[in-house]
N, C-alpha and C positions, 0 to 999 in steps of 0.2 A: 515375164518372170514366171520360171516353173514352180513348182511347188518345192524342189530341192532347195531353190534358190531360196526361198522364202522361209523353211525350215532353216536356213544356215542362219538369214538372217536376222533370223526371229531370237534363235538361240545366241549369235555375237550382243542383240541387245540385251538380252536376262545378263548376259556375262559380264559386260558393262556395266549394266547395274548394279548386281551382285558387288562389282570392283568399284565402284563409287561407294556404295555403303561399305564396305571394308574398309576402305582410304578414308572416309570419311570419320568410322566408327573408332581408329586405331589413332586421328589426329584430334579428336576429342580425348579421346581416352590420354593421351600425354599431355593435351594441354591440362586437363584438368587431376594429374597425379599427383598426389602427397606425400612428401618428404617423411621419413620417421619424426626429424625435427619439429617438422609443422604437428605431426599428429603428437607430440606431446607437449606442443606450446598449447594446443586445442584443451586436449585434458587436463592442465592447468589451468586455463582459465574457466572452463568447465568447472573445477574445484572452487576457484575463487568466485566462480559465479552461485553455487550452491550455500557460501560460507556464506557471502552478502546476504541472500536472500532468507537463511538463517538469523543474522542477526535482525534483519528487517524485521521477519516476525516476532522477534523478543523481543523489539523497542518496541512495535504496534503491541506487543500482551500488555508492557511495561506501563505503555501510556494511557490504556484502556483502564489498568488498576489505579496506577493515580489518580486519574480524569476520577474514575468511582470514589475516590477516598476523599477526595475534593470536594465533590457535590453533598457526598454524607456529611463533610464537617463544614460544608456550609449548612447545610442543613439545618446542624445542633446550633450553628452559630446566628441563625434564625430565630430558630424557638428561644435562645437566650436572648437576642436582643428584645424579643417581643417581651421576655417575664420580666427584660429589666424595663423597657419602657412603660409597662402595668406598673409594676412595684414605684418609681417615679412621677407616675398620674396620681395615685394613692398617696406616696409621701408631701405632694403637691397637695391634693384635697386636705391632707393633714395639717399641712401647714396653712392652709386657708384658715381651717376652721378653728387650730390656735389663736392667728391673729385676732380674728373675729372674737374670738373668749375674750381674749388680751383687751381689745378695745374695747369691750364691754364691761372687763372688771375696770378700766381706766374710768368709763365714763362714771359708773357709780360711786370711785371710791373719789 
């Protein structure tokens, strides 16, 4: 093989090649084209995916306020059960120590 030989055939294989990536690049390129149709069912749910994800973050604010407004009014509803269970120990000591009067004015009278 001369050297002509070898240029020709050096160059049929670039050419080949060149034409397998072309065939190649032009059989991808159609399988994977997009109708108008398709690219506006896309940006549809593109939209509907944007709206979800909108309200998702108003239910998460939504629920973050209540969950806060809950724990404050249990909170108060703490400290009230505590001032009424005080007030209760108290009116209990009171009425203890009625009795106790009571049984004592009984016994002397």
């Amino acid at each position: 093989m001369d050297r002509t030989e070898a240029l020709v055939a050096v160059a049929l294989l670039l050419f080949g090649a060149f034409l397998m990536g072309f065939l190649t690049h032009w059989v991808v390129t159609r399988l994977s084209h997009v109708s108008d149709a398709e690219l506006g069912q896309l940006d549809s749910m593109a939209e509907e995916l944007h709206r979800a994800e909108e309200e998702r973050d108003h239910a998460r604010a939504e629920h973050h306020r209540l969950r806060h407004e809950m724990q404050a009014g249990t909170g108060e509803l703490r400290s009230d059960l505590a001032m009424t269970r005080e007030a209760l120990r108290v009116a209990r000591d009171e009425a203890a120590e009625l009795r106790a009067y009571i049984e004592a004015q009984n016994m002397r009278g």
